[in-house]
C-alpha positions in Angstrom: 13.5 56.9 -31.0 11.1 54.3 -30.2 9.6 53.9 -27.0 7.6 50.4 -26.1 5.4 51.2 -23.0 3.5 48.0 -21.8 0.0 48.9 -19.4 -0.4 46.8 -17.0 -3.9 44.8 -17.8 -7.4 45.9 -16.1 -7.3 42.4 -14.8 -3.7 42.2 -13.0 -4.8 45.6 -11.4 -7.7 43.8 -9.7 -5.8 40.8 -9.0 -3.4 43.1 -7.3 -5.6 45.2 -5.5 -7.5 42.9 -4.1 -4.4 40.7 -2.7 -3.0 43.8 -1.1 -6.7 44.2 0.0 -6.8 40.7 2.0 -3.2 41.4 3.0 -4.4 44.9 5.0 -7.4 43.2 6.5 -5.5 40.3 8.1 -2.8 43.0 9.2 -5.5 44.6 11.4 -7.8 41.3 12.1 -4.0 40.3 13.7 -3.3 43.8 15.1 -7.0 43.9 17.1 -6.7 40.2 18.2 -3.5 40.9 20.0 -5.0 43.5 21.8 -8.4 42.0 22.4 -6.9 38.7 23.6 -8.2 37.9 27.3 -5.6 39.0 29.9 -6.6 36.0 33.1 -7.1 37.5 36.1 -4.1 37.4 38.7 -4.4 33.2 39.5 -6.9 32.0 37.1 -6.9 29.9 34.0 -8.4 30.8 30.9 -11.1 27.9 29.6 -12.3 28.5 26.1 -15.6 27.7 25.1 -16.9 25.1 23.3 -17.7 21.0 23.5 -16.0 18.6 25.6 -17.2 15.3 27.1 -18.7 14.9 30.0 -19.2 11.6 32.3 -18.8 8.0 31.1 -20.3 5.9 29.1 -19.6 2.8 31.5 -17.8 1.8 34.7 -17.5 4.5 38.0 -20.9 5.0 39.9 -24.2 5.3 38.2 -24.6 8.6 38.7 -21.6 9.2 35.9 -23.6 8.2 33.2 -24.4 8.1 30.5 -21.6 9.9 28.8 -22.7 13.0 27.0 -21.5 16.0 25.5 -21.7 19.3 26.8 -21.1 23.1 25.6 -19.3 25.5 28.0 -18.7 29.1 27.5 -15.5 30.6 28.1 -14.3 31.1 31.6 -11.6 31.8 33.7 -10.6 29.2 36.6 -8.7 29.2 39.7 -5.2 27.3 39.0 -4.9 26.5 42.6 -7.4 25.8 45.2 -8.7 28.6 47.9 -5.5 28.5 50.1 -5.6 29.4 54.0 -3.7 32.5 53.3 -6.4 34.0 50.3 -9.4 33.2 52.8 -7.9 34.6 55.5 -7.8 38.0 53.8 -11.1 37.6 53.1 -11.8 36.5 56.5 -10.3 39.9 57.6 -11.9 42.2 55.4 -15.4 41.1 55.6 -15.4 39.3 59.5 -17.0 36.3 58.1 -16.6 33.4 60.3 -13.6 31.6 60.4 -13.0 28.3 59.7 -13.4 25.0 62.5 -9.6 23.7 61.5 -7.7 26.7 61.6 -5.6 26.1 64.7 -5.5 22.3 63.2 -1.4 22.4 62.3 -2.2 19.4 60.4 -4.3 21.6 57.9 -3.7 25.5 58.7 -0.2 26.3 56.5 -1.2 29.6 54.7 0.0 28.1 51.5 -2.5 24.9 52.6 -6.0 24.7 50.7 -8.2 26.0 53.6 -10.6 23.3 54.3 -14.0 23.0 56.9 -15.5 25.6 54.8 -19.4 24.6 53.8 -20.6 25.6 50.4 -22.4 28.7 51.9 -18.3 30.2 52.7 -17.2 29.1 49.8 -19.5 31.2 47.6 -19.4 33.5 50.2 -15.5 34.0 49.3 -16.2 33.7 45.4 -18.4 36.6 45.3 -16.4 38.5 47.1 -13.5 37.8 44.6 -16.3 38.7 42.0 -17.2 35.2 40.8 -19.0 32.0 41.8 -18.7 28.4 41.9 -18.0 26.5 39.0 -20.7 24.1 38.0 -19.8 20.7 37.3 -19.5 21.1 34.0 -16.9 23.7 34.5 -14.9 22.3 37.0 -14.9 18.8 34.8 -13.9 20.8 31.3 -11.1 22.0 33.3 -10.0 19.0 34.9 -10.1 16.5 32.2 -9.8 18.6 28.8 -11.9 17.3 25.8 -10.1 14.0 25.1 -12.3 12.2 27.6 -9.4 11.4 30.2 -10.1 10.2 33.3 -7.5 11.7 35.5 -6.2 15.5 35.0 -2.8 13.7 34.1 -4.3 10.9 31.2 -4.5 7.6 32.0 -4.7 6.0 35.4 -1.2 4.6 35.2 0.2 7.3 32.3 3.1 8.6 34.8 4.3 5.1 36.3 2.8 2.4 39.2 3.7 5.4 42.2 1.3 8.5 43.3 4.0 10.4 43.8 1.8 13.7 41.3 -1.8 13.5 43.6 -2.1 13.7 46.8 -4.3 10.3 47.7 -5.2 8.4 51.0 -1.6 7.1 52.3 2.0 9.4 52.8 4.0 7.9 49.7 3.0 11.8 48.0 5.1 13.0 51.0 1.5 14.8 53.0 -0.5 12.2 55.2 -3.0 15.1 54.9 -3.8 18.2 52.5 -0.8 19.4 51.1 0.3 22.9 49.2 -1.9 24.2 46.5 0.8 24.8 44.1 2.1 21.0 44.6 1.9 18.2 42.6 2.7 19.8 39.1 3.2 16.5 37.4 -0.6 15.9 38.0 -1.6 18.9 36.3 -5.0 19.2 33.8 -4.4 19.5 30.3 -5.3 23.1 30.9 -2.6 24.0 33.9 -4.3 23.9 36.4 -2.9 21.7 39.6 -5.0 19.2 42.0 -7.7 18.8 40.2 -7.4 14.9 41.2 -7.1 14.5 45.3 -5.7 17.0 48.0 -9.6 18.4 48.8 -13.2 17.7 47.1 -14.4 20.8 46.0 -17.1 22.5 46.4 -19.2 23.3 43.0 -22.3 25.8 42.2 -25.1 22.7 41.2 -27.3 21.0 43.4 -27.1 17.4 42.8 -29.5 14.6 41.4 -28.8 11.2 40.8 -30.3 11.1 37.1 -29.2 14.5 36.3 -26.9 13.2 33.5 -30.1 11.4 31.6 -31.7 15.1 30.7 -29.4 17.8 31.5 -29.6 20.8 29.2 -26.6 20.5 26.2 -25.2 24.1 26.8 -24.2 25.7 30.5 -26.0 22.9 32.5 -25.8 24.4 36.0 -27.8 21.0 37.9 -31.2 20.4 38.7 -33.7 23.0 40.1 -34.7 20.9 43.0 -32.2 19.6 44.8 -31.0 19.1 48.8 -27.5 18.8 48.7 -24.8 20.4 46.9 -22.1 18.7 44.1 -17.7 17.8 45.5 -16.1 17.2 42.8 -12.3 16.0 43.1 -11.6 13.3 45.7 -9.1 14.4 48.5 -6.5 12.7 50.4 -8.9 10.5 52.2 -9.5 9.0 49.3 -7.5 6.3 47.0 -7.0 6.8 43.7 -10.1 5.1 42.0 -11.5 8.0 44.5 -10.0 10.7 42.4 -10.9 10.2 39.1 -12.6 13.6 37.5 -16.1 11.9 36.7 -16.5 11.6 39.7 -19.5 12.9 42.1 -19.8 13.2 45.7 -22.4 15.3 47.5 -23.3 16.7 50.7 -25.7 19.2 52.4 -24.7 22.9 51.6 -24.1 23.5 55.7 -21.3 20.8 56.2 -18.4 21.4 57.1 -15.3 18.7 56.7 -11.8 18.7 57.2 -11.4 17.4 53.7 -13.8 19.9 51.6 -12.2 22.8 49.9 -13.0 24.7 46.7 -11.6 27.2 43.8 -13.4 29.6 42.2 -14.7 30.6 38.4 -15.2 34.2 37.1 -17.2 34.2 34.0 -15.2 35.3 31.0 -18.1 37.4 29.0 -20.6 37.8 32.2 
């Protein structure tokens, strides 16, 4: 009887191998990236790192410009602002002073941003929470995305001729004043996170220069090392809606307190 027996060739061998090879490796590069994937703590947003623009190249206040481009690491963000409720814990826990507005009904809800807090509380509170401040760049990444929007939601006029998604000077939003932190979802950044745009400036970690845009560092600017008042980012319900755009910069001396200054917080994701 004849038997044909065909061997398999020294090159299919390798060719197999080495697919089965690659096929093992990306079984485990999957495997340890589902377990090493960042878990957000309880409230915060995840930012990934990387480029995004920053500023404008014309129009808003001179201090926006020019447009450049900055580098951010990775970092975790508050979705909401600082709410009465979360400070008051905080309040509790550590006896730190409380707040001027907090028997102020137009302003004291515990699910309210708490306001009248001066940059000093605010990181105050973010340490405790085991964090900071974001810096401008930060809080900007997160509010506008990398497309160069100039409102968390796009376009000025993206959602329609009515503010009825930020909460801006007037009561057509439904609040004269602040309102919830977990309102206004239709205004929402292209990463999540809600009032970005309006409800309360927010407090962030830079001091603040004028020029600081014309030779800021490229990666993890964190403002100028000589400074006398401290970056709001935001706009607020004072404001109108030109007010709120995310380029924009107010500032005011670290010890001020105003019924329209809030804040969220940032916890470094590789610290």
């Amino acid at each position: 009887m004849k038997i044909n027996i065909t061997l398999i060739s020294p090159e299919f061998n390798t060719s197999f191998f080495l697919r089965l090879a690659i096929s093992f490796l990306l079984i485990l590069t999957t495997t340890f990236h589902a377990f090493s994937q960042p878990t957000n703590p309880p409230g915060m947003t995840y930012i990934p790192e990387g480029y995004f623009q920053m500023g404008r190249s014309s129009g808003g206040e001179k201090d926006e410009r020019p447009m450049h481009y900055v580098y951010t690491s990775a970092f975790y963000i508050g979705k909401y602002e600082v709410s009465n409720a979360e400070y008051r814990k905080f309040v509790e826990m550590t006896h730190h002073p409380k707040p001027p507005f907090w028997n102020d009904d137009r302003f004291n809800p515990p699910d309210f941003p708490v306001v009248g807090v001066n940059w000093n509380d605010a990181m105050a509170y973010a340490r405790w929470r085991g964090g900071r401040l974001p810096t401008e760049a930060e809080w900007e990444k997160a509010a506008r995305g990398v497309d160069g929007r100039l409102f968390p939601w796009g376009a000025k006029w993206d959602k329609g001729f009515f503010f009825y998604f930020v909460n801006v000077y007037g009561e057509d939003d439904n609040f004269a004043y602040t309102a919830p932190t977990t309102y206004y979802e239709g205004g929402a950044s292209p990463f999540g996170l809600l009032n970005m745009s309006g409800n309360v400036w927010e407090w962030c970690l830079d001091g603040y220069s004028v020029d600081y845009y014309r030779n800021s560092p490229e990666r993890n600017p964190e403002g100028p090392k000589i400074f006398s008042m401290k970056v709001l980012r935001g706009g607020s319900w004072a404001n109108d809606i030109d007010g709120a755009e995310v380029t924009r910069r107010a500032r005011n001396f670290p010890n001020v307190r105003k019924e329209m200054y809030g804040f969220r917080i940032v916890i470094p994701a590789n610290p």
